[in-house]
Backbone as a ProteinNet text record, in pm:
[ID]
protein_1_A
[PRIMARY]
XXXXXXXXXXXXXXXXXXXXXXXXXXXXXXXXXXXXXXXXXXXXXXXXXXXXXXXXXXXXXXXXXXXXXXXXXXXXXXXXXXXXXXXXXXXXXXXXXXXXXXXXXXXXXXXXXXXXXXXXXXXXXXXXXXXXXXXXXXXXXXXXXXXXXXXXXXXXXXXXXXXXXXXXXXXXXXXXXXXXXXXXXXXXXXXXXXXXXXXXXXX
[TERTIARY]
-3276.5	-3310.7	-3186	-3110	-2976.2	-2858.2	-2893.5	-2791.6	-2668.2	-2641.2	-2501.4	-2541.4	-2367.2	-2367.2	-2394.7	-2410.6	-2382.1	-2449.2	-2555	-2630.8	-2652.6	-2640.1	-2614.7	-2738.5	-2800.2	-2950.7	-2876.7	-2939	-2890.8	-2953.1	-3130.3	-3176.8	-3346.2	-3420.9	-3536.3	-3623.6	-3731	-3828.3	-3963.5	-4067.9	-4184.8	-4220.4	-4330.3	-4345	-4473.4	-4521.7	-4708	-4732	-4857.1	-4906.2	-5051.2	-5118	-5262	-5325.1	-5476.3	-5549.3	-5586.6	-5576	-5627.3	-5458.2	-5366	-5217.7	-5231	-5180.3	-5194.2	-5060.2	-4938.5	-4803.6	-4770.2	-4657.7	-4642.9	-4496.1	-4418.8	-4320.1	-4199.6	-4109.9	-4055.7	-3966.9	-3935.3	-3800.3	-3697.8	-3648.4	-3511.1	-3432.6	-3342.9	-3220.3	-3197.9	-3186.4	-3135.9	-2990.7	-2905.1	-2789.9	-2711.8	-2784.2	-2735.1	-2730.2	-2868.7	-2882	-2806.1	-2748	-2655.5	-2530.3	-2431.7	-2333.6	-2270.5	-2325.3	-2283.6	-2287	-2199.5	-2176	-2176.4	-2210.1	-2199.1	-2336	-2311.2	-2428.3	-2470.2	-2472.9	-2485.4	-2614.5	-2707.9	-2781.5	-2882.5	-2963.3	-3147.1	-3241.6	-3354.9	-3470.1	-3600.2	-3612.8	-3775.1	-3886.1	-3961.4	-4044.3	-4240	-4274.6	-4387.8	-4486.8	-4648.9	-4734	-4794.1	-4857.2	-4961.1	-5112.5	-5115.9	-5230.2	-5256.7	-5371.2	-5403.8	-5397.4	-5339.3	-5318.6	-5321.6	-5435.6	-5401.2	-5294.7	-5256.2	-5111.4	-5092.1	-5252.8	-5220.5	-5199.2	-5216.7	-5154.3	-5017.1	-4997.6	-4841.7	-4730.6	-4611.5	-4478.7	-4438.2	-4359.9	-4338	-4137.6	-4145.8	-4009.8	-3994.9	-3817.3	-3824.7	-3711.6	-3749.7	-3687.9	-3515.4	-3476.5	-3323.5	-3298.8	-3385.9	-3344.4	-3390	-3441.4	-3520.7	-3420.1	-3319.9	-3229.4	-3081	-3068	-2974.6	-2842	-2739.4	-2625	-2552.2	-2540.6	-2443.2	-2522.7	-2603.6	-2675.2	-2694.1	-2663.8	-2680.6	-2593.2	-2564.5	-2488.6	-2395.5	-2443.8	-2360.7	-2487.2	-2400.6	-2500.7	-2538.9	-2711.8	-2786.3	-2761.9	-2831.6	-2772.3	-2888.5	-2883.7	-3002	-3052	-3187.1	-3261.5	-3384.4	-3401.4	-3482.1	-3627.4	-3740.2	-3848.7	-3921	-3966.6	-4008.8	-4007.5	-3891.5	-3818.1	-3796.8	-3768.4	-3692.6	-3555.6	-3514.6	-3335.8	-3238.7	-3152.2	-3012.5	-2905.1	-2895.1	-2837.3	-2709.8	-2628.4	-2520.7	-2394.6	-2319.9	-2220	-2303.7	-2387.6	-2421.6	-2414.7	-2393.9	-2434.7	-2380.6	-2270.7	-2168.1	-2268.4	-2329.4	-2367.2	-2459.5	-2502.8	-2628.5	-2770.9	-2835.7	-2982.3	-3010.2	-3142.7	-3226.4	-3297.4	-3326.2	-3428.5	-3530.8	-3617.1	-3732.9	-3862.9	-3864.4	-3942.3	-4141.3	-4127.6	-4285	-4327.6	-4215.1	-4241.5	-4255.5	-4203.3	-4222.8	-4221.2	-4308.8	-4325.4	-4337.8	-4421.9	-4415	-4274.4	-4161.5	-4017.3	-3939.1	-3994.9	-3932.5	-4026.2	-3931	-4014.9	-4056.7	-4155.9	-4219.7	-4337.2	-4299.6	-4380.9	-4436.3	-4568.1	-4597.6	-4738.8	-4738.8	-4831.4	-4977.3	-5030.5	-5131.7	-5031.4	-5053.7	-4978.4	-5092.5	-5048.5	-5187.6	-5093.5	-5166.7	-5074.3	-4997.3	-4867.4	-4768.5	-4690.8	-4719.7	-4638.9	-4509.4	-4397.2	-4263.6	-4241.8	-4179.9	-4138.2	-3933	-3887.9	-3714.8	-3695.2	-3540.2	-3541.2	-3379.1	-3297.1	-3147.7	-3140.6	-3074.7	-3066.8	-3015.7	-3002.8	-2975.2	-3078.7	-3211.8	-3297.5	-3429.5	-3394	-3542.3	-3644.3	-3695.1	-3840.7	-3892.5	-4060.9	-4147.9	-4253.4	-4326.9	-4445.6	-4599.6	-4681	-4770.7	-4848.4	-4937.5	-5007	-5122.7	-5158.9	-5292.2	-5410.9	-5468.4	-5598.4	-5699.7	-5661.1	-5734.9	-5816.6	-5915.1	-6026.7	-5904.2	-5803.3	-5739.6	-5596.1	-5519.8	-5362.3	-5300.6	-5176.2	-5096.7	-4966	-4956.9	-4855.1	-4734.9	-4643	-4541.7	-4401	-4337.5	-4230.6	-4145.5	-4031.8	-3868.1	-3814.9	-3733.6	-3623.7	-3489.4	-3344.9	-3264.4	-3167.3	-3097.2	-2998	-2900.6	-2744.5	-2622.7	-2571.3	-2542.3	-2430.3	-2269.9	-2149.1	-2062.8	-1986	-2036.2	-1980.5	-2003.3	-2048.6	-2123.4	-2001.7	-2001.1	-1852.9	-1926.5	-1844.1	-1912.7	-1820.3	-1886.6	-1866.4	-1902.4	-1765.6	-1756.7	-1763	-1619.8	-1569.9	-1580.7	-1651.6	-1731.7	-1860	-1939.6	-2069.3	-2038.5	-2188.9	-2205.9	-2173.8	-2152.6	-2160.3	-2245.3	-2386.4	-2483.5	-2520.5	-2512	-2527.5	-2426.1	-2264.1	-2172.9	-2204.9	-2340.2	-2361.2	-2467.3	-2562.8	-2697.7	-2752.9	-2682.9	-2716.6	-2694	-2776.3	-2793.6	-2672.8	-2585.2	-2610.1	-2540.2	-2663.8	-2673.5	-2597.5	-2530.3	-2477.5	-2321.3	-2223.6	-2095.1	-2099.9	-2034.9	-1965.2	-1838.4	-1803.1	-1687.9	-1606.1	-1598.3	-1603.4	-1521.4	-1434.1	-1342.4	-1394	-1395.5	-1433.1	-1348.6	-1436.8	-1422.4	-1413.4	-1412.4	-1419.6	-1523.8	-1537.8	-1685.2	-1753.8	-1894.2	-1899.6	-1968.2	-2044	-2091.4	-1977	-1955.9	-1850.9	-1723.7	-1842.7	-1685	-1708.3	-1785.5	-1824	-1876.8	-1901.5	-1985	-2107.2	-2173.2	-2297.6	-2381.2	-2392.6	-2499.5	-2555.8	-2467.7	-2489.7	-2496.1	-2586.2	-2595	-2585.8	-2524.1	-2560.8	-2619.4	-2757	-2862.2	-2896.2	-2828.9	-2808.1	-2683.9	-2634.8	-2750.8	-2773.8	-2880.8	-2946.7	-2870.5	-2754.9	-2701.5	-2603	-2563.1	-2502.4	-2594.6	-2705.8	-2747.6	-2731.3	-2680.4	-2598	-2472.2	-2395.8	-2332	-2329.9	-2427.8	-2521	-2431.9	-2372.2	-2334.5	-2416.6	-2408.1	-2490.7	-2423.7	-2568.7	-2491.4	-2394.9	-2304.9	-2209.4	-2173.7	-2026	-2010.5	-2025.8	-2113.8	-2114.4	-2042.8
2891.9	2796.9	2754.6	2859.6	2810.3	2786.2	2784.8	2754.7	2799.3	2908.4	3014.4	3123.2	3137.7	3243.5	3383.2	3387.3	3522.7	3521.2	3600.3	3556.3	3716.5	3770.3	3868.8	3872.3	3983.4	3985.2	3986.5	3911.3	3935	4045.5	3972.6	4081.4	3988.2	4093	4022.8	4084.6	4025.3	3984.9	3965.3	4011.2	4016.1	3927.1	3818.4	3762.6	3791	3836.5	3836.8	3758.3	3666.9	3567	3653.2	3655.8	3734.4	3578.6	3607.1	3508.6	3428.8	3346.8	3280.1	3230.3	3261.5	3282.6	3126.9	3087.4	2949.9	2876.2	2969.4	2935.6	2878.1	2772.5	2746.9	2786.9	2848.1	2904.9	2716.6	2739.2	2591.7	2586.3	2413.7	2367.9	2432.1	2472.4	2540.3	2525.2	2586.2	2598	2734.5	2766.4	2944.3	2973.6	2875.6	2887.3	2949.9	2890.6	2910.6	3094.2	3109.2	3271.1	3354.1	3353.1	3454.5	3430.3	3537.2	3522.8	3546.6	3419	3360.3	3197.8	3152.4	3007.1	2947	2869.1	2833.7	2724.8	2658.1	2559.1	2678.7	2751.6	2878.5	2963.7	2955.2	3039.8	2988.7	3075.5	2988	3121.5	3103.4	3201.2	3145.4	3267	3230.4	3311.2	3236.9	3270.7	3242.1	3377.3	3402.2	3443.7	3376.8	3404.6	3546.9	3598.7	3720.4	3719.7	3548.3	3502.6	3390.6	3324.2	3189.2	3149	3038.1	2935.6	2774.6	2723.7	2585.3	2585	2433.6	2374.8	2358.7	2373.1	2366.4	2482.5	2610.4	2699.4	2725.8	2688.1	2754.2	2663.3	2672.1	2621.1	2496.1	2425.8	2282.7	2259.8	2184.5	2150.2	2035	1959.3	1814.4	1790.5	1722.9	1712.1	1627	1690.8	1652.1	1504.9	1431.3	1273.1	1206	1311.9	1311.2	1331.8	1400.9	1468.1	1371.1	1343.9	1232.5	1242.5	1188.5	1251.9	1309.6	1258	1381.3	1501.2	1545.1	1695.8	1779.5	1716.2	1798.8	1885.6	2035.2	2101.9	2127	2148.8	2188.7	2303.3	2381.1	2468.9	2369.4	2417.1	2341.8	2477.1	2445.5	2504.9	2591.5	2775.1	2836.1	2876.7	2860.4	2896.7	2994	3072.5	3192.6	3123.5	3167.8	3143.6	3135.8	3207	3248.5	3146.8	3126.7	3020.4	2890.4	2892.9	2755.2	2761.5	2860.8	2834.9	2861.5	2793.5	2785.6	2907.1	2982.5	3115.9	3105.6	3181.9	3166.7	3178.8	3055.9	2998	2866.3	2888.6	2751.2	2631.8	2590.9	2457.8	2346.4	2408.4	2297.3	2216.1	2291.5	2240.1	2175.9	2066.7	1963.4	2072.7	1983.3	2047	2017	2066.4	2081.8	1956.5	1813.1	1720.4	1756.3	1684.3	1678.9	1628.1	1688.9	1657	1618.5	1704.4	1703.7	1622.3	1546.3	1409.5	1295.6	1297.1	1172.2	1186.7	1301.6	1330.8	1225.7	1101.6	1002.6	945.3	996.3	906.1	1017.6	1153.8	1232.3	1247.4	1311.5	1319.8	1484.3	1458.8	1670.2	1652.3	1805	1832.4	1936.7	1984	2109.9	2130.8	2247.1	2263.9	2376.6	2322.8	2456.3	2585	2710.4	2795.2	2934.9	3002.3	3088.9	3202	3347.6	3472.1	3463.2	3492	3504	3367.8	3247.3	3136.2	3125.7	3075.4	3082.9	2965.8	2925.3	2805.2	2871.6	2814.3	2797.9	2735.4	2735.6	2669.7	2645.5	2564.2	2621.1	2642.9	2703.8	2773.9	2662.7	2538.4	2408.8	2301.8	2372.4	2300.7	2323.1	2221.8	2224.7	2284.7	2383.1	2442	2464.9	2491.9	2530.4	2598.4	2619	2751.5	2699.2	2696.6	2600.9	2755.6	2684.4	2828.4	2859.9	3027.3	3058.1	3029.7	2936.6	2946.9	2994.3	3042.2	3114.7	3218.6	3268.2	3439.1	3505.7	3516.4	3647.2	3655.7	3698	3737.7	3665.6	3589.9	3543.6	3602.8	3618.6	3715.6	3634.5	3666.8	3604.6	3650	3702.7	3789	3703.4	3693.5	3581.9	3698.9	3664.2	3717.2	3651.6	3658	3552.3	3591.3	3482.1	3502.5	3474.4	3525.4	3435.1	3403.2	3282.8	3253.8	3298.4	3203.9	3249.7	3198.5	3059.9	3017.9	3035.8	3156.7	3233	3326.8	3239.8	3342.9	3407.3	3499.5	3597.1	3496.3	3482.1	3407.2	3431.3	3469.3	3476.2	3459.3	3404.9	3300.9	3188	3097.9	2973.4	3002.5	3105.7	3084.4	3130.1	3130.3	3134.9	3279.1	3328.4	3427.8	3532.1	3441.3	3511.1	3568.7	3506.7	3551.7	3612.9	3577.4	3728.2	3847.7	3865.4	3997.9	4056.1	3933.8	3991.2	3969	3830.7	3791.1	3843.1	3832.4	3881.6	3887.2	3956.7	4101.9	4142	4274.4	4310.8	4438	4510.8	4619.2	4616	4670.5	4686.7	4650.8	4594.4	4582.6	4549.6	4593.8	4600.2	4418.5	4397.1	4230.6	4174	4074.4	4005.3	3888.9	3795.8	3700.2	3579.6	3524.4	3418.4	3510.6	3588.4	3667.2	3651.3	3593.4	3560.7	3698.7	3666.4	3798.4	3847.4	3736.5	3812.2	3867.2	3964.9	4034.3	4070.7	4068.5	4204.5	4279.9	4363.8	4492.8	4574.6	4481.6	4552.8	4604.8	4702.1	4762.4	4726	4633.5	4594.1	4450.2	4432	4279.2	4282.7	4372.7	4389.2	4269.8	4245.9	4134.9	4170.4	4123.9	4146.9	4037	3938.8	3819.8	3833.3	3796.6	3834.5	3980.8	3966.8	4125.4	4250.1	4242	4311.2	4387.2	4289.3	4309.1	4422.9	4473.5	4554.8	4700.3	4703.5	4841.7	4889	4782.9	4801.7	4828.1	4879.8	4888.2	5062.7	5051.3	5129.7	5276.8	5395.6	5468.6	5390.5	5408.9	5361.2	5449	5363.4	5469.3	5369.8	5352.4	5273.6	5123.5	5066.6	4929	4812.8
8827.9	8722.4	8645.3	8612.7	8549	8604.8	8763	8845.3	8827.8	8759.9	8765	8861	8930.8	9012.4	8973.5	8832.9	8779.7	8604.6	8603.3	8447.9	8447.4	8308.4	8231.5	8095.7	8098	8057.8	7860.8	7752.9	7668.1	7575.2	7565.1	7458.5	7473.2	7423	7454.1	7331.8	7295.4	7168.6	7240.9	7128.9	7148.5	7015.4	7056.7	6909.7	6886.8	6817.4	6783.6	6643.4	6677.7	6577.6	6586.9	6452.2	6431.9	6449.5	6480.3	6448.4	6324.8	6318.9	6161.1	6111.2	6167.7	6113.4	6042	5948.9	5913.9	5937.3	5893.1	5911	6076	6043.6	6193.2	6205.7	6281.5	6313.2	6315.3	6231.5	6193.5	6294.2	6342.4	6367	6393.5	6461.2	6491	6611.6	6601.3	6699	6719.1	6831.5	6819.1	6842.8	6850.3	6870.7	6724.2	6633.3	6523.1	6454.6	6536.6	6518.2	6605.1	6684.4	6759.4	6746.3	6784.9	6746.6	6909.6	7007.6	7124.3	7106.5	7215.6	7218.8	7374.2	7364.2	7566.6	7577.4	7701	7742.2	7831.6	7885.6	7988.3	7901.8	7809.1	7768.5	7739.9	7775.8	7792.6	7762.1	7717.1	7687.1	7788.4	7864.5	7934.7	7789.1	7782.9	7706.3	7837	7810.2	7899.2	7790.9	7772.8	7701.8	7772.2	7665.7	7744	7701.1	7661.3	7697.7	7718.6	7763.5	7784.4	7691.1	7658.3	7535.5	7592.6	7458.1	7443.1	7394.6	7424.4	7416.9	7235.8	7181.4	7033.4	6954.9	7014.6	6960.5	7035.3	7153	7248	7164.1	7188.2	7205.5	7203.2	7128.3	7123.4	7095	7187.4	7248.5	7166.4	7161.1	7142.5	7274.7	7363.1	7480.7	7464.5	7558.2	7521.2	7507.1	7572.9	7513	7438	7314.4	7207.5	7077.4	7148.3	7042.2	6962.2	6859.2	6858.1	6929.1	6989	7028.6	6990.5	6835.3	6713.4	6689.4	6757.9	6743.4	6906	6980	7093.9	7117.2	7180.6	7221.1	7073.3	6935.7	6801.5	6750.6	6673.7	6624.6	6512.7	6475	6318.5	6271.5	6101.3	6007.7	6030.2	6028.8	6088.5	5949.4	5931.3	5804.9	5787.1	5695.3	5658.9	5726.9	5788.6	5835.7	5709.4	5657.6	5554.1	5429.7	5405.4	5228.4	5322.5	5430.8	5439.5	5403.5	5283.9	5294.9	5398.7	5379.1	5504.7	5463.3	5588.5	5597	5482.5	5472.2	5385.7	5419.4	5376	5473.1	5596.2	5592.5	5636.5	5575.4	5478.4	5396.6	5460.8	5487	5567.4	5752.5	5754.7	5887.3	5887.8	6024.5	6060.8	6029.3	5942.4	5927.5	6064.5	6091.7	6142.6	6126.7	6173.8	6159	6109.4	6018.9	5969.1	6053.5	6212.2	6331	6254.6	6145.6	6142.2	6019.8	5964.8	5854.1	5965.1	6073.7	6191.3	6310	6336.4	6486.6	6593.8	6560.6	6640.2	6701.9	6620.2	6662.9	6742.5	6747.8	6815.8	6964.8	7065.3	7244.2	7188.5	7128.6	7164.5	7231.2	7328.6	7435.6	7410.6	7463	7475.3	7614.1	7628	7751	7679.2	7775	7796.3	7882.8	7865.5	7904.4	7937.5	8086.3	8115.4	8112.6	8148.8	8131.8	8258	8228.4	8368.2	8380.6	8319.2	8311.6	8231.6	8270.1	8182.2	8175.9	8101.3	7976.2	7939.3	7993	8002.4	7934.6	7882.7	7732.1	7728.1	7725	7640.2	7529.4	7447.7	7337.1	7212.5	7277.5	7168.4	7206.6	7222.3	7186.1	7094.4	7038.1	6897.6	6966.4	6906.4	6943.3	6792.4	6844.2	6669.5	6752.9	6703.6	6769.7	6624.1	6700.8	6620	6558.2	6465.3	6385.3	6525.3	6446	6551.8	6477.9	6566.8	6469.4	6604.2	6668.9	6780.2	6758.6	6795.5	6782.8	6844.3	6875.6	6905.3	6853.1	6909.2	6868.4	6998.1	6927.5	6970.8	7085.2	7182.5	7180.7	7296.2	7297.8	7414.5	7430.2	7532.1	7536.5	7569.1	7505.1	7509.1	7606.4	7692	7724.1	7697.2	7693.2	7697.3	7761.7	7845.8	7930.1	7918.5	7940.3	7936.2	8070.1	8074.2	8207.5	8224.7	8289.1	8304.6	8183.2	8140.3	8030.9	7846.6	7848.1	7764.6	7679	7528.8	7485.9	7342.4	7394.4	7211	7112.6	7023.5	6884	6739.1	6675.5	6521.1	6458.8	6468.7	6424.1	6373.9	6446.2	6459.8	6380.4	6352.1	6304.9	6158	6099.1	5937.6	5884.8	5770.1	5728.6	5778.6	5729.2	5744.6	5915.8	5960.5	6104.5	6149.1	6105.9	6117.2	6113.2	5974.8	5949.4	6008.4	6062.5	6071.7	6171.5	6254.5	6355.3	6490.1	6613.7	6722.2	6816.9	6881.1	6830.4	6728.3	6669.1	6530.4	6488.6	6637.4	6638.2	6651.8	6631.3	6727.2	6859	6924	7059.6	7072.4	7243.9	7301.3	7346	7226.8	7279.5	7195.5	7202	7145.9	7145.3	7001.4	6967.8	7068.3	7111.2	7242.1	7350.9	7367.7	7512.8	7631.2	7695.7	7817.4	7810.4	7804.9	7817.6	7958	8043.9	8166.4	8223.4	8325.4	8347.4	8255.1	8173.5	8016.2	8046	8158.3	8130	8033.5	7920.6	7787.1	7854.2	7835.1	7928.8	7830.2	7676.9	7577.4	7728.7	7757.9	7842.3	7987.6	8037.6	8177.1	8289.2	8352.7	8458.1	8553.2	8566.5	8599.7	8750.4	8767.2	8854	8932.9	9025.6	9202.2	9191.8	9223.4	9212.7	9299.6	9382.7	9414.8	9280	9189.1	9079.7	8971.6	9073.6	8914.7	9002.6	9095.7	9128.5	9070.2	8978.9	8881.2	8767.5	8749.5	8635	8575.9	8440.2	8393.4	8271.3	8272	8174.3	8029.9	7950.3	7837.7	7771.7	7715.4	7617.6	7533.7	7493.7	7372.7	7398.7	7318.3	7349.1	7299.8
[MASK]
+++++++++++++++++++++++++++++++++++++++++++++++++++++++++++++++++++++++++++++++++++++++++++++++++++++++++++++++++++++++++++++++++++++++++++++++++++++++++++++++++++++++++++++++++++++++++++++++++++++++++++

């Protein structure tokens, strides 16, 4: 799918929405939340249940996106408040997709258990409320390619401190990281490559 010779597993998330949830998961960019950079990184996101398309996942398709916003980090903001991380101020909001949805391309599907939904990591997504009889649930995985650099430097304060990943590692700011050998970042692609697979130790 991402057509690299070589993709390196990053970190993966479980999201659960309760029924009745009223909130809708906002507008964003996830580039802005990690402290990686690259066109090389994408999230499969798989439901673990049948969903209408009005509770699943909503995209704004890349030729939806203006050209001064494609492939730049947006300014990443609290879910919760709506405020913009700190040290962000300086950066492109996030469009106001749901004051004029009609002028933006958003897509979304019906989605059954076992279906995946691929994504690059500089594209607008939102996650609609549950107003479903059950719980919401859907597992992200995310991947890096070859052109995949750990990044500092370049991002906000706030995600310096807090953002994904949240721990120490063996990694130098701009450093590629599929084949750093960091064992936080397994390369998991061509599957012969996971006989290289190291015990953990310092990451």
């Amino acid at each position: 799918v991402m057509g690299c010779p070589r993709v390196a597993f990053f970190y993966d998330f479980l999201f659960v929405k309760e029924p009745g949830t009223q909130d809708r998961t906002p507008w964003h960019q996830d580039l802005g939340y990690w402290s990686v950079q690259g066109t090389e990184i994408c999230s499969v996101w798989t439901p673990l249940e049948d969903l209408p398309k009005e509770a699943s996942m909503e995209f704004v398709v890349r030729g939806g996106m203006p050209a001064e916003l494609r492939e730049r980090d947006l300014a990443p903001v609290r879910f919760a408040t709506g405020q913009v991380y700190e040290g962000a101020e300086h950066m492109p909001r996030v469009p106001e997709v749901e004051a004029d949805r009609a002028m933006w391309r958003v897509v979304s599907w019906d989605t059954k258990v076992g279906d995946c939904i691929v994504f690059r990591a500089d594209v607008l997504h939102a996650a609609a409320a549950n107003q479903t009889p059950g719980r919401r649930r859907a597992l992200s995985t995310r991947w890096l390619g070859p052109d995949a650099r750990f990044a500092v430097s370049s991002k906000c304060v706030e995600t310096r401190r807090s953002g994904y990943p949240n721990f120490p590692v063996s990694l130098q700011d701009g450093q590629q990281v599929v084949d750093s050998g960091c064992p936080a970042f397994p390369v998991l692609w061509p599957r012969e490559a996971r006989g290289q697979l190291r015990s953990p130790g310092a990451l």
